[in-house]
C-alpha positions as CSV (number, residue, x, y, z in Angstrom):
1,X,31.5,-14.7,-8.8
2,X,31.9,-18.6,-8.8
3,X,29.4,-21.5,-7.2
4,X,29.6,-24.3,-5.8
5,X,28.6,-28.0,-7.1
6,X,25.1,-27.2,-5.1
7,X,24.7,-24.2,-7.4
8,X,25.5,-21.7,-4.0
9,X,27.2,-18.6,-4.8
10,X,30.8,-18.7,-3.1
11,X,30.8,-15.2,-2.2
12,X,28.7,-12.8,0.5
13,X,26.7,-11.4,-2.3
14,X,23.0,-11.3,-1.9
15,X,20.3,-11.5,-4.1
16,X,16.6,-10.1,-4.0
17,X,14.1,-10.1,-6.6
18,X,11.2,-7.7,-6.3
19,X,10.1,-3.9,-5.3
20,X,11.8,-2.3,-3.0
21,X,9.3,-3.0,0.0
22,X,9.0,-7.1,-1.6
23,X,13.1,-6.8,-0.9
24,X,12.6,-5.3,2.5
25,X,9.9,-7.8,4.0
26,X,12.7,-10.5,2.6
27,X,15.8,-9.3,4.6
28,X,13.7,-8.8,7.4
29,X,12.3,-12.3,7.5
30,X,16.3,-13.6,7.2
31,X,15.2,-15.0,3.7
32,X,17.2,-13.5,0.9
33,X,14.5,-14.0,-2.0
34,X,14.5,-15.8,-4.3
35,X,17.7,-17.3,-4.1
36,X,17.6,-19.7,-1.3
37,X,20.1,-22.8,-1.3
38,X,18.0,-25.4,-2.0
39,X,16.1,-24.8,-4.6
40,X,16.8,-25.5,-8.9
41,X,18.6,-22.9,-10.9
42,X,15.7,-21.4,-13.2
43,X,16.2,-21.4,-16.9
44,X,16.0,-17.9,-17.4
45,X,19.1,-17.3,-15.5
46,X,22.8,-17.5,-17.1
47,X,24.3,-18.7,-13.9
48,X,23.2,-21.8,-11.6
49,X,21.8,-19.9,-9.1
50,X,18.4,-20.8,-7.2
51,X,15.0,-20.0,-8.2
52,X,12.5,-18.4,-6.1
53,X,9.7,-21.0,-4.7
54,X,6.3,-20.2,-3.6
55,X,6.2,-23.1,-1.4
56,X,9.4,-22.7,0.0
57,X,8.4,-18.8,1.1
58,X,5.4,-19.9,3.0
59,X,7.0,-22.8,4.8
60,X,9.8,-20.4,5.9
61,X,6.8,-18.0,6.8
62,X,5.6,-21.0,9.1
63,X,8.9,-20.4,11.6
64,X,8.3,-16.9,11.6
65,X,4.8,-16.5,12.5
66,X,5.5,-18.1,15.6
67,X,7.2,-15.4,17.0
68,X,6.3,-12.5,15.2
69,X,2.5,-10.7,14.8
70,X,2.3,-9.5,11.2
71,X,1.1,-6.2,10.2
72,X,-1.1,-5.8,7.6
73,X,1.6,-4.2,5.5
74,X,3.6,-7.2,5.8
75,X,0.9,-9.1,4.7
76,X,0.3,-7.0,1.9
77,X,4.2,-7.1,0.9
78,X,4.2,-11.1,1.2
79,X,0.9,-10.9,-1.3
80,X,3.1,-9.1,-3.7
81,X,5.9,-11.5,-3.9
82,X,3.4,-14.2,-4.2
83,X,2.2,-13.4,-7.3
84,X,0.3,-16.6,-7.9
85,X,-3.5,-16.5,-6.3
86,X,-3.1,-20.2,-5.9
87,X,-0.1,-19.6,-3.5
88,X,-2.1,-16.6,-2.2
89,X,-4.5,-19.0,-1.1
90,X,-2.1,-21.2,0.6
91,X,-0.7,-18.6,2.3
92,X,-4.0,-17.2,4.0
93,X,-5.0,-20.4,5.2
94,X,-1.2,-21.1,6.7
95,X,-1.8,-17.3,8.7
96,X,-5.0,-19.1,9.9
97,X,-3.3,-22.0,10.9
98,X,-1.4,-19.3,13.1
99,X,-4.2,-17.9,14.7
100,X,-4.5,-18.0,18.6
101,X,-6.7,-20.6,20.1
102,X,-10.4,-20.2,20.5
103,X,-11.2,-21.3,24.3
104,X,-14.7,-23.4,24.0
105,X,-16.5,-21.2,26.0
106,X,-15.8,-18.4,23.6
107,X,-17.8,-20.3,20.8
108,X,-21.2,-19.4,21.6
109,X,-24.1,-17.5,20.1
110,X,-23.2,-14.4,21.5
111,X,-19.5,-14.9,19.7
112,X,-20.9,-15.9,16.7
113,X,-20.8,-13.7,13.9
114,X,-24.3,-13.7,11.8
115,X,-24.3,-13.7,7.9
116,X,-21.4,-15.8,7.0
117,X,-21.8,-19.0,5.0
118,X,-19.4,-20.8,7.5
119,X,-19.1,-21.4,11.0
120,X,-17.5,-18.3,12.8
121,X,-16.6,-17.1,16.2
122,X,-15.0,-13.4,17.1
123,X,-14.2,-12.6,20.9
124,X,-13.7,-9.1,21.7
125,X,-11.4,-7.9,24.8
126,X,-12.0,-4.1,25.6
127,X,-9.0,-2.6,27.5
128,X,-10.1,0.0,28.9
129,X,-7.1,1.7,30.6
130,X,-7.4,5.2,29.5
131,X,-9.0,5.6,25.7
132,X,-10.8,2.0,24.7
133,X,-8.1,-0.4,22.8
134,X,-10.0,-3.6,21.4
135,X,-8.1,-6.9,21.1
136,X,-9.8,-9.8,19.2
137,X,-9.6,-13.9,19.1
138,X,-11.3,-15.7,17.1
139,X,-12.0,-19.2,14.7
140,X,-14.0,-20.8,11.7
141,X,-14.5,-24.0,11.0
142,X,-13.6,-23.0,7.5
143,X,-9.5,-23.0,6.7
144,X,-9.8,-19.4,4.3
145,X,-12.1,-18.3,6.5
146,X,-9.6,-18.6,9.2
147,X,-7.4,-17.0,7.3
148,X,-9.3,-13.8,6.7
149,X,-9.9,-13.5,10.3
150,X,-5.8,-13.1,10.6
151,X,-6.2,-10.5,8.1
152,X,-8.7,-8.6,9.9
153,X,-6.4,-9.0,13.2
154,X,-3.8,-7.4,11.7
155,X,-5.8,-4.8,10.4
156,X,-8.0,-4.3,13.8
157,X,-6.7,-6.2,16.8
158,X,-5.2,-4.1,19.7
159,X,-6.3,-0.7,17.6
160,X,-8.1,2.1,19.6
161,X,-11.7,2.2,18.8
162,X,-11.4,5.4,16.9
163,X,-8.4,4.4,15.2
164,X,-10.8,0.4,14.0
165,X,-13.5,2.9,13.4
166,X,-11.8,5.0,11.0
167,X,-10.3,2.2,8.7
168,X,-11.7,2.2,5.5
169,X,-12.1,-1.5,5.1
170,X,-13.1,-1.7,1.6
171,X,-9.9,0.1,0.6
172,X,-7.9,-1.4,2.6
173,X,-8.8,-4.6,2.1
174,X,-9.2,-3.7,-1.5
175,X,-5.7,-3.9,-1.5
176,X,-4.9,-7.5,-1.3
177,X,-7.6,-7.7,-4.3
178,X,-9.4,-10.7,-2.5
179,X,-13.0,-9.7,-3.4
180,X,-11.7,-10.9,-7.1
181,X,-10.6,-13.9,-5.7
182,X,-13.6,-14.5,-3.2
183,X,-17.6,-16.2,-3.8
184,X,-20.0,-14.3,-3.0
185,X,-20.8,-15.5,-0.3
186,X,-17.1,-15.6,1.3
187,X,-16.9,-12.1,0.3
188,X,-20.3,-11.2,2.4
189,X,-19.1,-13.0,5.5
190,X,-15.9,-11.3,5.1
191,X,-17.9,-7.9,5.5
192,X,-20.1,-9.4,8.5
193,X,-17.1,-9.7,10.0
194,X,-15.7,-6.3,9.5
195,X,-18.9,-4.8,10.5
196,X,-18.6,-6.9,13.9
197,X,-15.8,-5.7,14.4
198,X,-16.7,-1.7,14.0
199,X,-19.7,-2.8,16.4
200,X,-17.6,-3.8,19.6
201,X,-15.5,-0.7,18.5
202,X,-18.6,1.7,18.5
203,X,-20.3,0.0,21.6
204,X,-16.7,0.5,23.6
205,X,-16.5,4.0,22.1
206,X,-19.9,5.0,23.7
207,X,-18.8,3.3,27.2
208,X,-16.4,5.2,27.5
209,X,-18.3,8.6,27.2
């Protein structure tokens, strides 16, 4: 294989660092990690080829977040190939930069969600066309706290209410590892909000009985 003076490889080969589901959330995001063109060759390498940014992933992730809803096990796959907390962190506040807008009317005392240190807001939409399917929107006035309301969305939003009411959100959530990572506090609000959440779903569950 030869490269260019840039350091690009000359050939069609690809190049993706990580387990296999780390390689899969790559090629679907276009992004073959952690090789992209314009980054330095790292010194662990023989050849000049590029290294794998943390900072380049999550501004790539900003183009894709437009158009795409991520599930919660693409979050938890981007998590894994941003091994860094520090990048973690940048990463969760960049979904909740992504997060739908939060009409003013919907930021009221009925809205807001009780025991969290900052300011928060959760808006539920019940559809109720056959079995109860809850949709959420939502907004903090606190950047991580934004972004752990897009991590709840993927987790909750546009689930039945059985299917939000049978989550086991400390395992689940347990999986991205962020009550090691959390205050306190954030990690109490966090669990306000969860158990919000399971409220609207038992509330529309009873309705519809």
């Amino acid at each position: 294989m030869s490269f260019d003076s840039a350091g690009r490889s000359e050939s069609n080969a690809t190049f993706v660092l990580g387990s296999p589901p780390s390689a899969n959330r790559a090629r679907r995001l276009g992004w073959f990690l952690p090789f992209p063109s314009h980054t330095a060759r790292p010194s662990f390498l023989a050849g000049p080829v590029a290294a794998f940014r943390a900072a380049d992933y999550i501004q790539d992730m900003d183009t894709i977040t437009d158009t795409h809803k991520a599930t919660f096990d693409e979050l938890l796959e981007d998590f894994e190939l941003l091994e860094d907390w520090e990048d973690r962190y940048r990463y969760v506040i960049e979904l909740g930069r992504k997060l739908k807008p939060l009409p003013e009317a919907e930021r009221n005392a009925q809205n807001k969600v009780e025991g969290c240190v900052s300011q928060v807001w959760l808006s539920t939409t019940v559809h109720r066309d056959g079995t109860p399917r809850l949709t959420f929107i939502g907004d903090s006035d606190a950047h991580i706290v934004r972004g752990l309301i897009a991590i709840l969305f993927a987790i909750y939003s546009g689930k039945t209410a059985d299917e939000i009411l049978d989550v086991d959100a400390p395992k689940t959530l347990g999986e991205l590892h962020l009550k090691e990572h959390l205050t306190p506090q954030r990690s109490n609000g966090l669990m306000a909000m969860v158990k919000r959440i399971q409220s609207d779903a038992e509330a529309a569950r009873a309705a519809a009985h």
